[in-house]
C-alpha positions in Angstrom: 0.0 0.0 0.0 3.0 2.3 0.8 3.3 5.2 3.1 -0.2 7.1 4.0 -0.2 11.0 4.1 -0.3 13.0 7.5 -4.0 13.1 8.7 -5.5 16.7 9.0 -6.0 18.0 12.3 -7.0 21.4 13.4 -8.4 22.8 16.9 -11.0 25.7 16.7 -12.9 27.2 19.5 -16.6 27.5 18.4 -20.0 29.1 20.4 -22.8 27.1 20.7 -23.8 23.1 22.1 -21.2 20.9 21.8 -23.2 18.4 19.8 -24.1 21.0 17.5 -21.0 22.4 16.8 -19.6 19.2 16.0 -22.4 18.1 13.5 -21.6 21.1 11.8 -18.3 20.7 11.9 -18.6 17.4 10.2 -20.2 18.6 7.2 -17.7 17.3 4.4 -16.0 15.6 6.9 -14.8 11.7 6.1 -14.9 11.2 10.0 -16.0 12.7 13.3 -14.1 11.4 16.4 -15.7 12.2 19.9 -14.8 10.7 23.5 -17.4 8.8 25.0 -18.4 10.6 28.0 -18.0 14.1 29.2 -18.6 14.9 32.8 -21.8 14.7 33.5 -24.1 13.4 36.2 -24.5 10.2 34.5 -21.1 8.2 34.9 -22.0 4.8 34.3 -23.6 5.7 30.3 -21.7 3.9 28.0 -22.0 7.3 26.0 -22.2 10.9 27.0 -25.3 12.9 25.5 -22.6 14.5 23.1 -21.6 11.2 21.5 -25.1 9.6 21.4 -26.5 12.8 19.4 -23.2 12.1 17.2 -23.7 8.7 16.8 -27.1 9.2 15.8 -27.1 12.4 13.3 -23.7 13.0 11.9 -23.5 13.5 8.3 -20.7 11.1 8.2 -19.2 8.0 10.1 -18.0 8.7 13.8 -15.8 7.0 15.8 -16.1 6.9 19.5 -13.0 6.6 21.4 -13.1 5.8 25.3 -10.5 6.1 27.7 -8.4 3.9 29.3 -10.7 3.6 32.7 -13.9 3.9 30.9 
């Protein structure tokens, strides 16, 4: 296959909800990648209200990544 080219990362600060921001962010995007739960009340969800919203509207495919104690 040979060498792949450098992924494209940026980091923006944007107003408004988190999950919006992102599904707007991942218009034209080939993947959205979100952390399973924030800090919310809820710490035993599999996913955070964030990723679940993600999960279910992104324009595009969405990978959730959880950490190493979750």
């Amino acid at each position: 296959m040979g060498p792949q080219p450098p992924a494209e990362v940026r980091a923006e600060a944007r107003y408004g909800t988190p999950a919006g921001v992102l599904l707007h962010a991942a218009r034209g995007a080939a993947l959205l990648v979100v952390g399973s739960r924030g800090l919310g009340g809820f710490s035993g969800l599999l996913l955070g209200s964030v990723a679940q919203h993600c999960v279910q509207n992104a324009p595009c495919p969405v990978l959730v990544v959880r950490g190493e104690d979750g």
